[in-house]
C-alpha positions in Angstrom: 68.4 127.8 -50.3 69.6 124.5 -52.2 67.2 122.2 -54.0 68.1 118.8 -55.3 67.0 118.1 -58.9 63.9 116.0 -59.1 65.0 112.5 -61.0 63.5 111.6 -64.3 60.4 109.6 -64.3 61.5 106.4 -65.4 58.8 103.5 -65.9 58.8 102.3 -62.7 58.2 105.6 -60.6 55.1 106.3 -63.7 53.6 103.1 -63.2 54.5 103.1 -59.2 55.9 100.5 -57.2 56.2 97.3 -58.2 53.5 94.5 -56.9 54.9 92.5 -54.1 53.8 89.2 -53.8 52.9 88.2 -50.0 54.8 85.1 -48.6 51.2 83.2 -48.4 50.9 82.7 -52.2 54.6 82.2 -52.5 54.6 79.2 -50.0 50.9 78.0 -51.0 52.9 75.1 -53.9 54.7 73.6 -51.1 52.1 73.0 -48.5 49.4 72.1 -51.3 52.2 69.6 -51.9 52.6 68.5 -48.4 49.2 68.3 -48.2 48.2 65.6 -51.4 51.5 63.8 -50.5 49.8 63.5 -46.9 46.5 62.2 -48.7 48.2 59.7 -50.3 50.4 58.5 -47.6 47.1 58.1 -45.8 46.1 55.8 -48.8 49.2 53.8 -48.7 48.7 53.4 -44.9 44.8 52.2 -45.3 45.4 50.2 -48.4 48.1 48.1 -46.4 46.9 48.2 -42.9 43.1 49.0 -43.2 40.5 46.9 -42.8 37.1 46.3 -45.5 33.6 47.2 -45.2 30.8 44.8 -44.9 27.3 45.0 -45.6 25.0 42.6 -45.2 21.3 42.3 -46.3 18.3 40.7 -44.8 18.4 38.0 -46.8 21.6 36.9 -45.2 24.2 37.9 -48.6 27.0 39.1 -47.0 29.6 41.6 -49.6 33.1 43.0 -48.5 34.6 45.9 -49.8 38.1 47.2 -49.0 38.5 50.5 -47.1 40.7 51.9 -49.1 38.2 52.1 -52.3 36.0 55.0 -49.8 39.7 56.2 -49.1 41.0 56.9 -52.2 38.3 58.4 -53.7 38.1 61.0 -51.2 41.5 61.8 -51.9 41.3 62.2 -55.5 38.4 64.5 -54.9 40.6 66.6 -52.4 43.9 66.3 -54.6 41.6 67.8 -57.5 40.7 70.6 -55.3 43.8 71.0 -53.5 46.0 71.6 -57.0 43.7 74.1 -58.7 43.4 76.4 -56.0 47.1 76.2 -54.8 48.7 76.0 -58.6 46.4 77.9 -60.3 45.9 80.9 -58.4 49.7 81.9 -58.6 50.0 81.4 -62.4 46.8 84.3 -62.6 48.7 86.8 -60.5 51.8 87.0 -62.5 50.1 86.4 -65.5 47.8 90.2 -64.7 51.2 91.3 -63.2 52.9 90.3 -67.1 49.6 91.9 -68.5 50.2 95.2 -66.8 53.7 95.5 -67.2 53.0 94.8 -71.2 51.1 97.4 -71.0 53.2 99.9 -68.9 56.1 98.9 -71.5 53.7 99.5 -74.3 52.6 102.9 -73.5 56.6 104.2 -72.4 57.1 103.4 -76.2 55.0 105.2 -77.6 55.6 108.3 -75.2 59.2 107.6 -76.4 58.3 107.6 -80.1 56.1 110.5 -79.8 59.0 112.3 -78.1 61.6 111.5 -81.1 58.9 112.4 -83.5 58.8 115.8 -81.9 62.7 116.1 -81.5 62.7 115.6 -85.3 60.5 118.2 -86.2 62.0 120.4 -83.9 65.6 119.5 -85.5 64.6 119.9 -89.1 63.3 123.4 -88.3 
């Protein structure tokens, strides 16, 4: 009966596999940039072709405002939202994923140190 020598634990195989980050969050910068280009592509296209709002009052005053006022503040609001959930939320993932590996580093080094403190003891005996 032959056995095959189990390998070393090494940080990665202590700490487990390493994270895997899914396709959606890699691809989410792109299409949130697709997306505010689209918005204001949209406000170049109502601001040159687009028509105005009027109002008028009962009193017979008349005011005009251009379309493309209503437009582009509905797409700074959804630029705003757009960009902090699809830049944001990547930066907080490997920002936790640095934390932890910090702190996988961290703890190797002092099982490490802890291990050459005992080899010198054991040495100087």
């Amino acid at each position: 009966m032959s056995t095959a020598p189990a390998p070393a634990p090494t940080l990665q195989t202590a700490a487990g596999p390493p994270a895997r980050r899914t396709l959606r969050f890699e691809a989410s910068a792109p299409w949130a940039g697709l997306a505010i280009a689209s918005m204001w592509i949209a406000v170049l296209a109502v601001g040159l072709w687009g028509g105005d709002i009027y109002s008028s009052s009962t009193g017979g005053s008349v005011s005009k405002v251009p379309a493309v006022i209503v437009v582009v503040i509905c797409a700074l609001i959804g630029t705003s939202a757009v960009a902090k959930r699809a830049f944001r939320a990547a930066g907080d993932e490997d920002l936790d994923a640095l934390r932890a590996a910090l702190d996988d580093e961290r703890r190797a080094r002092e099982a490490l140190e802890r291990d050459v403190a005992e080899l010198r003891v054991s040495g100087a005996r």
